[in-house]
Each structure stands twice: as C-alpha cells, then as structure tokens.
N, C-alpha and C positions, 0 to 999 in steps of 0.2 A: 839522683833527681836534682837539677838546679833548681835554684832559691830564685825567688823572684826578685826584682831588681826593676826597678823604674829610673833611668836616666836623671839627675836632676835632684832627685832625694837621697833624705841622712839613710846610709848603711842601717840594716832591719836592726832591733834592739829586742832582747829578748825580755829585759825589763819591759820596753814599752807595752810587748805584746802583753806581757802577763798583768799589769796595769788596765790595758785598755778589757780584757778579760773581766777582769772584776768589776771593772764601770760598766761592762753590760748587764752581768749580773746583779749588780742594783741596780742598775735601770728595771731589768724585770723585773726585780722583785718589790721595785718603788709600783710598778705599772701593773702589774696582780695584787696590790696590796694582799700578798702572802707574806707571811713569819719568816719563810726559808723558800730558800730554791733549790731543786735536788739537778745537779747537772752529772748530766753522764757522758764521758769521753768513750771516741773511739779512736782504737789504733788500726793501723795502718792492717794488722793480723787479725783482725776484726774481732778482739779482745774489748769488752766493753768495760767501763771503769766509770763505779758512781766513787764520785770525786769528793771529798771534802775539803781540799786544797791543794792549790797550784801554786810554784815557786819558779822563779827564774834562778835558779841557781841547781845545777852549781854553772853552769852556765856553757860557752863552747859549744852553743849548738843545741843546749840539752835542759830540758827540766825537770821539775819532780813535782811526779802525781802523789798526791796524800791520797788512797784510796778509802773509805769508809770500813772499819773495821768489821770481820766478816768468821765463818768459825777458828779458821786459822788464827786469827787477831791481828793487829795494824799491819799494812803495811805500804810500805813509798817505791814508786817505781821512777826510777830515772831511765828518761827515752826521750831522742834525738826529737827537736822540735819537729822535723817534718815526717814523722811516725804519727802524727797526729793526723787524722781522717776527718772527725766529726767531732761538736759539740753541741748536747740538744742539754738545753733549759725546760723547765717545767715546776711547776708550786709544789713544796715538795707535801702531800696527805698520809694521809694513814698507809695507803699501801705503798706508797714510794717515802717514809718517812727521815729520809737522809739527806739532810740541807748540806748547804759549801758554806765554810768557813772562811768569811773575809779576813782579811788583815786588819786591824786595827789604823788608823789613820796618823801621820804624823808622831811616830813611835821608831826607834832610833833601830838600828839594824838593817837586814833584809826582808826586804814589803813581803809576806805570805809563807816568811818563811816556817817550816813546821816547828824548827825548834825555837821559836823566839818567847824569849825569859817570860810572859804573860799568857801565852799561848792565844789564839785563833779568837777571834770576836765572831757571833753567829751574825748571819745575815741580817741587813736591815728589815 
C-alpha cells in the first residue's frame, strides 16, 4: 500500500505522528474534562488494541503499541505504521476503565517510549 505523499511537504515523520497523537489525546481529554482517556487502536486484521501507550520507535516504518495489561500480562506489539485502521478516543469510566499513558513532557530520551527510566505520566 503506498504512503501518502503531498508534493511540496517534509517526508512523513513517525515521531511527528506519534507527537501529534498524543496532542489529540489531551486535547480530549482537556475537552471532556475526564481523568483519562481509554483509546483503542485497530489493526488493519481487525485485532482491537486498548492502548496504554504509543512510541515511535523503534521506527523504519513501525511502532510499538503498549497494550493494557490483560490475563496473559503486558504486552507491546510492534506493527508497520500503516497496519494501523482506526483510532477511537473515549473518557475512559468504570466499564472501559483503561486510560493511555502520556509521556512526560520535556524529559530526555524517547517521547512515549515504554521503557523510559520514570515511566509513563497518566493523562492530563
């Protein structure tokens, strides 16, 4: 499947995407004034994934889903940016009680990354 491509603009950045990601999701969750926001990814296999965090790394095309730990226990999937279908935001309540994990802001490393030395700051 070709990447999209606008004449004229910088080559897609997976950072940027994963950046601009997390500014929507405090935009909603500035705009629900909710605690957390539970966002849930789909893949392209129509595999649904409540998210606790997103990283632009390790990069080459690909990122890593932090999935909310489940019976199995944690786990991260790395899959090709455009395996990505859908993302739906929502406040996260009682029966959807699994917020996403922002990054911390201005904190040295990789922005979202899951293993970084403080770990995952909860949503605004």
């Amino acid at each position: 499947m070709p990447e999209l491509w606008i004449p004229g603009s910088a080559e897609p950045s997976l950072d940027d995407f994963v950046e601009r990601v997390h500014r929507q999701i405090e935009r909603f969750t500035a705009a629900h004034e909710a605690e957390e926001t539970h966002v849930e990814l789909e893949l392209a296999d129509g595999e649904r994934v409540a998210l606790q965090a997103l990283s632009a790394e390790p990069g080459f095309g690909f990122v890593t889903l932090t999935a909310h730990p489940d019976e199995d226990g944690q786990r991260q999937l790395i899959v090709p940016v455009n395996a990505i279908r859908r993302i739906t935001l929502g406040p996260a309540d009682e029966d959807r009680a699994l917020g996403f994990t922002l990054p911390l802001p201005n904190r040295g490393g990789t922005k979202g990354s899951p293993t970084d030395e403080k770990g995952p700051e909860p949503a605004a």
